[in-house]
N, C-alpha and C positions, 0 to 999 in steps of 0.2 A: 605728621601727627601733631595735633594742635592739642595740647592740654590746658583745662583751666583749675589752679590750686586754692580752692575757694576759704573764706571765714577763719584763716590761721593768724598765727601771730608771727611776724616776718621780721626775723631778729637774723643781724647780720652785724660781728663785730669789725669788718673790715669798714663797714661802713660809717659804723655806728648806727645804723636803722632799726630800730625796735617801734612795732610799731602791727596794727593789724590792718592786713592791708589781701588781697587777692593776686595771685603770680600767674602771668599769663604765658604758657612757650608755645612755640612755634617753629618747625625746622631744626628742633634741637638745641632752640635760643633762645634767653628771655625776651619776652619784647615788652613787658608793664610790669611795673610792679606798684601796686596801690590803682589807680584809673586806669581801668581794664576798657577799650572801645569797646562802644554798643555795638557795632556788627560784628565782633568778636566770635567766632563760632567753634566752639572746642570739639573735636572729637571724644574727648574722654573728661570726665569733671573728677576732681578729688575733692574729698567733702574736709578740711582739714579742722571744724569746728573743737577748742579748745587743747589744739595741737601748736606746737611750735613749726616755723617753716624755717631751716635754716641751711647754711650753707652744705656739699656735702665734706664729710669729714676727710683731712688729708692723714695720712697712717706714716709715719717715715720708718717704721721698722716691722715689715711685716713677713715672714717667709713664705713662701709656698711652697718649697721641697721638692720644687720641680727644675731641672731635669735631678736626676740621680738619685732622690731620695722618696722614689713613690710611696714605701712603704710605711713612710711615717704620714705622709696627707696628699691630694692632688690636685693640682691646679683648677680643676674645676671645684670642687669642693671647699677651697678655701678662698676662694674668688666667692664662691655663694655666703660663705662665713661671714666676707668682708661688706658685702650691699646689704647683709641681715641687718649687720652693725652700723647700716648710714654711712660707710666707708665707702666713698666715688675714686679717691687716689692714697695709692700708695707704693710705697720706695719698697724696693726686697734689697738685701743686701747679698753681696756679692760670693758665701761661700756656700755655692751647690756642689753638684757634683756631675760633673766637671764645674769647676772655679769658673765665674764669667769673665773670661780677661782674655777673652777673644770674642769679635764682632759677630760672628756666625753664630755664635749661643747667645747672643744677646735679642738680635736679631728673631731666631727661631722662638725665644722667650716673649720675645713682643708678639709674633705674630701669633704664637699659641693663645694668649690672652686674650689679642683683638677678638681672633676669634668667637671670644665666650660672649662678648658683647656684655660685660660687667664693669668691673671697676679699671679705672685706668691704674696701669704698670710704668713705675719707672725705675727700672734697673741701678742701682751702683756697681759698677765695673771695680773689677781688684785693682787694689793701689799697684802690685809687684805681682809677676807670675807664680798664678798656684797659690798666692797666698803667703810665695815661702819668704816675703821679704830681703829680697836678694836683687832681682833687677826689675826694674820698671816694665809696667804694660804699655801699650803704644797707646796712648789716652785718647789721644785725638783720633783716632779710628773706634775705639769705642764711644766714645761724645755722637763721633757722627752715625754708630748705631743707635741709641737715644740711650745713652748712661747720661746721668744727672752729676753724676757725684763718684769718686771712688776713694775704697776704703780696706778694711782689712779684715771686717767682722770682728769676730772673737778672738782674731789672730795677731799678737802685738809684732812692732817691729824692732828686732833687738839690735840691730846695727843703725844706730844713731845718722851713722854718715848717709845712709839708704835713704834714712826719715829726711833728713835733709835735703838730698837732690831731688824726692819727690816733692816736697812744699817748696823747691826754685821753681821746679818744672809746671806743676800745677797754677804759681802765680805769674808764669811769664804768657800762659793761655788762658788764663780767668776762671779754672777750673777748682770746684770745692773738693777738697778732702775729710772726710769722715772716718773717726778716731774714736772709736771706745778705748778712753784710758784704760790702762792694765798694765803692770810691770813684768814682764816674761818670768822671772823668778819670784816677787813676791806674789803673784794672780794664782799660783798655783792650787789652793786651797780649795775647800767647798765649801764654806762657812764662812760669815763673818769674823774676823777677832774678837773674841771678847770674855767673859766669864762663860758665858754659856756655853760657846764653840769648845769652852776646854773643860769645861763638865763634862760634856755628851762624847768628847775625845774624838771629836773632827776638826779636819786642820785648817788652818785660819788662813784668812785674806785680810791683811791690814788694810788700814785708811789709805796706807801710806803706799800702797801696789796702785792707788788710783793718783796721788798727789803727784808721786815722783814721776809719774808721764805725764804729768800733768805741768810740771815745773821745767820736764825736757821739754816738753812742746813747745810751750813758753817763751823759754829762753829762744830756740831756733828762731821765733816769731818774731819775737823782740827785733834781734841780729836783723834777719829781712828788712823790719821797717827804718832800722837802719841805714839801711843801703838805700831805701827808700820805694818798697815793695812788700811784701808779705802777702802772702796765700792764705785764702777765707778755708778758715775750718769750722766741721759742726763736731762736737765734741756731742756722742752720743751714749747715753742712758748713766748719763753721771750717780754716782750712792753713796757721797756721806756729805758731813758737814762741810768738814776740810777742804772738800772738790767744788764745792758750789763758791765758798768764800775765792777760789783762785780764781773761778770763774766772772764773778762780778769783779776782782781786781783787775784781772784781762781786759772786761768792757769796759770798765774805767780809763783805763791806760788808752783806749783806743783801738786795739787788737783785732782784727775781723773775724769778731769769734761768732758762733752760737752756740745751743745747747740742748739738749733733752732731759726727759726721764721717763723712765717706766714707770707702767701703773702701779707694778708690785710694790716698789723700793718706795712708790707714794702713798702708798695705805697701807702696809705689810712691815712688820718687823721680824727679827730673827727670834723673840717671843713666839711667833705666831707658827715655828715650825712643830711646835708639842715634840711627840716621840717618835722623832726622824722621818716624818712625813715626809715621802718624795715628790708630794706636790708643788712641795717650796722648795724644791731644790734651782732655784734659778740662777741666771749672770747678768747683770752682775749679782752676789748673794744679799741674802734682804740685812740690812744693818740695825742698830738702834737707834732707840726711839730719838735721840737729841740730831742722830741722821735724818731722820725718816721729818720732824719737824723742819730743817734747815731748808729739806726739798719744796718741801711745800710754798715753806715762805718765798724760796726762791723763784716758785712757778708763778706765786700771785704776783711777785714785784717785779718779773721780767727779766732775771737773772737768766732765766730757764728759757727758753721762748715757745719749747711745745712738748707735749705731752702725747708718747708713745703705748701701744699694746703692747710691743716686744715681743707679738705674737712668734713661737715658735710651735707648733705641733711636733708632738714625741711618742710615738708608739708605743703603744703598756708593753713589748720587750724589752725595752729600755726604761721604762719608767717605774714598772715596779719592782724594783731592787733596793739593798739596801739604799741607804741616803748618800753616802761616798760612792754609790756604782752605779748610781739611777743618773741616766742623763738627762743634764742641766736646759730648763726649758718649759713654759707651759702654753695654753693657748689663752688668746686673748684680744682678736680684734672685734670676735663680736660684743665685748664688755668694754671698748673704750667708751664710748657716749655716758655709760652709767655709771662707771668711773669717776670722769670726769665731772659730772654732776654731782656726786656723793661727795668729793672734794670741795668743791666751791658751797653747796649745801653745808658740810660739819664747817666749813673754815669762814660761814658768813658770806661770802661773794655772791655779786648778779652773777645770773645763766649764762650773761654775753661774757664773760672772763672763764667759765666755764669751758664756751664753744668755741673763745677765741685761740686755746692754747691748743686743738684739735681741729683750726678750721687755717685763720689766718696767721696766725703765728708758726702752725707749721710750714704754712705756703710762701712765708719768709726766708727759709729756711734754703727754699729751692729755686726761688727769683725766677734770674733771668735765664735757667734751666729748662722752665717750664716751654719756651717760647711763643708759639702763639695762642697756649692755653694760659699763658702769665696773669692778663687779668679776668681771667674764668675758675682758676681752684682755687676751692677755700673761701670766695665769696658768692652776693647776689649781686650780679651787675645786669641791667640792662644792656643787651646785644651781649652779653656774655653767653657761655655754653650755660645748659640747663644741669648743670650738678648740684642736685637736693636733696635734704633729708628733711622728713617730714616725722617729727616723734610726740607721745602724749608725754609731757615734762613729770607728770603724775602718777602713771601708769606704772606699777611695782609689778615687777616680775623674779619670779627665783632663781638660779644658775642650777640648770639644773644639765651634766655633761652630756647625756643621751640626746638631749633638744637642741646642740648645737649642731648647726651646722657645718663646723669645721671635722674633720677627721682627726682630728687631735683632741681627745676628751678629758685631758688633764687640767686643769686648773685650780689653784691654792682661792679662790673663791665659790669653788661649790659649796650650793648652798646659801650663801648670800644672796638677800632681798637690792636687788637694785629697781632704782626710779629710770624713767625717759625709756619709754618702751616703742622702738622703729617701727611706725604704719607704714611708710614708702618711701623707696630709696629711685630717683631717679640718678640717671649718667647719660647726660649728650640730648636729655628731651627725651628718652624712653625708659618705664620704668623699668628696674632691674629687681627690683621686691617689692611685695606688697603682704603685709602679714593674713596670714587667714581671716582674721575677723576686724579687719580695717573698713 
């Protein structure tokens, strides 16, 4: 299939190419970008006039609820949620059901994916069996199923000495570890700390349930490079001030760290839950504002280095209960782009700082993971894979839950106007969406 992506404007932050130019694929590969050969002959044209063409979007925390938890969304469904949203790759983390910390569920997860012929999957495999933080999973037989990364989800690990022989063992094979801080007994809560959390009489999650793993981790690091080694960790969907300041001190020091955040915790405060909304009921919980500011800053100046949907879908069983009994979770990969945009728009920033923290900075994230896709996601390369997204940067559209495509209809953005509205998402050179009136 030969396609040609005509009259867009071809903004690429890995590149820095901004610029209007014509995208020519071929076999599933770019082969021009700007001087398209005269004998060029496409089987299919995209007309992308006053569209952006940019890379496709990389998602590093998406679930799909697949195996064990059909009845909250299904992998086909949230694979279509994710090409809706311009989303070609993204990471699921590792707590289904069963736990992926065995090859043969990893495996089986890939090949159900390949199947759909959507967005690419890339697995994190459990740090520890089951999740339970107790012994190590055999890493390297999960790697060599394609696990990118392993981590622990929502699940912290309260034997320090465990945490530790996993960051030897992960940096003696080059493997990343991924860590939502959380302290096992201060994480307990469903609310932020703060005045509000003890008005409304829900129990709080300090700063301080995110610092203090954050300061153990830390130190272990430290110790490592010491020795003269240390294990790359991505510290994901960080939410207060406190967490972000440790986090540039890390990159400071040197530390192989990175970092995330969710869209919530970047536009959303614990204001914004009114009267115990279980929309907002997420994880990590939404903070204040002097939080909710920190992140930001921290996403434009590179503290951060990408910006997540945190998509979880959550069945209205679950969802609409009180606020302390509704579980924690919304959906959200097909609102990363307009997100994204809504951010760099109120905060002043180019679109390419926008797309960089959803495109190439999350593709940072996963290097030499990726393997022979490494310089194909997250950018536009010539002879790279044809993963695009093509959106009107203009184009306002409303959140509206019945029109999403994901099976998970909850989200603390219903109703909100967002900008960059997805006409076509290509994966591998074929399109995988195309909205009805593109």
């Amino acid at each position: 299939m030969k396609i040609l992506i005509q009259h867009g404007r071809v903004v690429d932050p890995a590149s820095g190419r901004d610029e209007r130019a014509d995208v020519a694929i071929a076999a599933g590969r770019i082969i021009a970008i700007g001087a398209v050969a005269s004998d060029f002959a496409p089987n299919r044209t995209i007309d992308a006039s006053g569209c952006i063409v940019a890379p496709g979007l990389v998602d590093l925390s998406v679930r799909l609820r697949e195996p064990g938890q059909e009845h909250a969304a299904m992998l086909e469904s949230e694979m279509a949620a994710a090409v809706a949203g311009g989303v070609t790759s993204l990471v699921c983390p590792p707590d289904t059901d069963p736990v992926l910390d065995e090859p043969g569920l990893v495996d089986m997860l890939k090949f159900r994916a390949e199947k759909l012929h959507l967005a690419r999957v890339f697995p994190l495999g459990a740090l520890t069996r089951g999740l339970k933080g107790e012994v190590l999973t055999n890493m390297a037989e999960l790697t060599d199923s394609g696990c990118v990364g392993f981590g622990q989800a929502e699940v912290p690990i309260v034997n320090t000495q465990v945490l530790q022989r996993a960051l030897q063992y992960a940096a003696t094979f080059g493997y990343t570890v991924w860590l939502r801080p959380t302290d096992a007994w201060l994480g307990k809560g469903v609310a932020a700390s703060g005045p509000l959390a003890t008005r409304m009489g829900l129990s709080g999650v300090p700063a301080a349930a995110e610092t203090v793993a954050l300061h153990t981790l830390f130190e272990l690091m430290r110790a490592m490079v010491g020795k003269g080694a240390a294990a790359r960790v991505h510290i994901c969907r960080i939410s207060s001030a406190a967490g972000v300041a440790l986090v540039r001190q890390a990159k400071a020091e040197g530390l192989p760290v990175s970092c995330d955040v969710g869209v919530h915790n970047l536009h959303l405060t614990d204001v914004d839950m009114g009267y115990y909304d279980s929309r907002f009921r997420v994880q990590p919980p939404l903070r204040q504002q002097r939080d909710r500011d920190a992140l930001r800053q921290g996403l434009a100046d590179g503290t951060i280095d990408a910006l997540v949907s945190d998509h979880n879908p959550v069945d209205s069983d679950a969802k609409t209960l009180p606020f302390a009994e509704a579980e924690a979770g919304a959906t959200g990969v097909e609102l990363l782009l307009g997100l994204a945009c809504r951010w760099a728009e109120q905060d002043g920033l180019p679109l390419s700082q926008a797309l960089r923290v959803i495109t190439s900075g999350a593709q940072s994230v996963l290097g030499q993971r990726l393997g022979t896709l490494q310089d194909s996601v997250g950018r536009l390369a010539v002879g790279g894979q044809a993963d695009v997204c093509v959106f009107h940067p203009e184009a306002a559209w409303t959140v509206r839950p019945l029109a999403l495509r994901s099976q998970g209809k909850h989200t603390p953005f219903e109703g909100h106007t967002l900008k960059a509205a997805v006409r076509a998402t290509l994966v591998g050179g074929q399109v995988a969406f195309e909205a009805s009136h593109a």
